[in-house]
N, C-alpha and C positions, 0 to 999 in steps of 0.2 A: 504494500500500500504506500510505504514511505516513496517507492523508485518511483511509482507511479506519478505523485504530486509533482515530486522533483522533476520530473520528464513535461509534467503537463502546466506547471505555473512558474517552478523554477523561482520559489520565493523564500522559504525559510532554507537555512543553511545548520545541518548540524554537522559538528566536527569533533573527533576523540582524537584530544591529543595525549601521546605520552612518552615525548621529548623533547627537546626543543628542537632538535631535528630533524627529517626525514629525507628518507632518501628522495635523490634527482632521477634516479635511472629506477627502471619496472621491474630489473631483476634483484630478485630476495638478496639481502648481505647488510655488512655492515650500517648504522647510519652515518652519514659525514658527520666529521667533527670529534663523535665519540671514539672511545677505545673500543676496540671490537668485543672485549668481555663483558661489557655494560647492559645490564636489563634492564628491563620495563618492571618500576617497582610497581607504580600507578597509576590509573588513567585517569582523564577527565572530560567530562562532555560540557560542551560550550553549543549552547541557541542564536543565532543569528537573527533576531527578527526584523533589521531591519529592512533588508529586501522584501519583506511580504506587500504584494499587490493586492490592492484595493479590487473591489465590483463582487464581492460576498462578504455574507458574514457568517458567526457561528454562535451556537446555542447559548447565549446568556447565563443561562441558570447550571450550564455546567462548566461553568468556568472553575468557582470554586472548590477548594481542597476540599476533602473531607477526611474522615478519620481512616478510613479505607486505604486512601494514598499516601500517607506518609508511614514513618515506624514508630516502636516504641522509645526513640530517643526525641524525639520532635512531639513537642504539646503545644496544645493552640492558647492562645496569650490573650485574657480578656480587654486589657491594654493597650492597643499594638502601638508602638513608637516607631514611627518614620524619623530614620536620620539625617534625609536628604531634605535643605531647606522647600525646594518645588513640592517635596513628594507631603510633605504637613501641610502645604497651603493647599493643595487641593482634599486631602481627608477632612480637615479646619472648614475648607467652604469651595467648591468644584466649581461652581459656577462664577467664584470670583476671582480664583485663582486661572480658570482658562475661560475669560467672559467670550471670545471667540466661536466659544464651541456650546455655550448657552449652560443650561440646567441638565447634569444626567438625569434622568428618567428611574435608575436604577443606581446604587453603589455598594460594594463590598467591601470590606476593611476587614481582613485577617490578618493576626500577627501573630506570632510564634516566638516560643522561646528553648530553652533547652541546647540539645545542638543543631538547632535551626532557628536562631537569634533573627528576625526581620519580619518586612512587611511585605502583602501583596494587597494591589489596591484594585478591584475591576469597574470599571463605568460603562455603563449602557446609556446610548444617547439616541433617541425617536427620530431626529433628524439626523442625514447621512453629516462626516465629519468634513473639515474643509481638508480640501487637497495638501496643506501643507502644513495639516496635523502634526506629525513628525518635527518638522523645522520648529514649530510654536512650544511643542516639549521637552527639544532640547536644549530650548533657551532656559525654560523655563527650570529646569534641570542641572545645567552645564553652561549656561550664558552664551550658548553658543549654536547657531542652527544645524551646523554640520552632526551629521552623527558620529556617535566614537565606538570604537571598535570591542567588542564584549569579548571578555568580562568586565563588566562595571560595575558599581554599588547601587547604580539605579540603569537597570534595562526595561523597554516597554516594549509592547507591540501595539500596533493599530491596526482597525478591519474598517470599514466602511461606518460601521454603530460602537463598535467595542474600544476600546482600550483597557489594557492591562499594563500594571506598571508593577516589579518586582525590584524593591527595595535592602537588599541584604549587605550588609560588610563584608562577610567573607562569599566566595564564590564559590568554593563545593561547600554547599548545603543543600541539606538534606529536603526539607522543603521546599526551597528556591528551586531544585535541582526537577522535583516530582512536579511539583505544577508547570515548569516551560515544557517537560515532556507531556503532560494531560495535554496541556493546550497545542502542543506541535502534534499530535495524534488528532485532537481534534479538530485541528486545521485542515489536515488530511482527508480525513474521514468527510467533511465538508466538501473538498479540491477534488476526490475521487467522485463523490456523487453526483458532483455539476459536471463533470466531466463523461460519467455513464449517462447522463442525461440527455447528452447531442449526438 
């Protein structure tokens, strides 16, 4: 299902890395750089969203973690504290902190503690978002419209109604890590159907 999206929208990018190297050439051996004895102690998976294309959206109401998708090291925080100044002004008041994009219709606020310390924020908006949704959150974010290259402390994605913004300090977490995979499956799971469609 994953090859499928990738082949037919070519919009989320995921990657496991686990070196900082990799080989240039297709045949198996060493990686450059390293000593040739050197393993792979750990890997890690990194979400790309921001290549995702606009003109669908996905299920709202499953955006959200539930106790299902995470382990017993991650508990849900009645609390949640955003560390990123953007990402509290909009939990604070959505509508003021992105006047652009109006009033969500819907919002989530989950936070977590344990070892999955952070926040994830989802908005649902009735009216489609402006084309340059993106640019508006990374200022708001980062002071800056360019996007930056993940892992960050704060990543988001945009769909045409949705935004989801994942607020964590560390990057392999445990939660951070289980919701960008629900949400990249269910992006899918969305890219494949409009696609068996036509």
């Amino acid at each position: 299902m994953k090859t499928l999206f990738a082949v037919a929208l070519a919009t989320v990018v995921a990657t496991s890395a686990s070196a900082q190297y990799r080989p240039t050439s297709p045949q198996p051996g060493p990686m450059q750089g390293l000593p040739p004895n050197a393993k792979v102690t750990k890997t890690t998976q990194t979400f790309n969203f921001a290549p995702l294309k606009r003109g669908f959206d996905v299920p709202y109401e499953r955006i959200p973690l539930v106790l299902a998708d995470i382990d017993n090291s991650v508990k849900f925080d009645p609390k949640p504290a955003p560390t990123n100044n953007g990402v509290k002004a909009i939990v604070a008041d959505a509508g003021k902190a992105l006047p652009a994009f109006g009033k969500p219709t819907k919002m989530d606020v989950q936070g977590f503690k344990g070892s999955g310390n952070g926040v994830i924020v989802a908005l649902y908006y009735s009216k489609k978002l402006p084309t340059d949704a993106r640019a508006t959150l990374n200022k708001l974010f980062f002071g800056k419209p360019e996007d930056k290259n993940a892992p960050q402390n704060v990543e988001f994605a945009v769909t045409d109604n949705v935004i989801v913004i994942w607020n964590f300090p560390r990057h392999e977490n445990q939660a951070k890590m289980a919701s960008q995979q629900k949400f990249f499956d269910l992006v899918s799971q969305v890219a494949s159907e409009k696609q068996n469609k036509k």
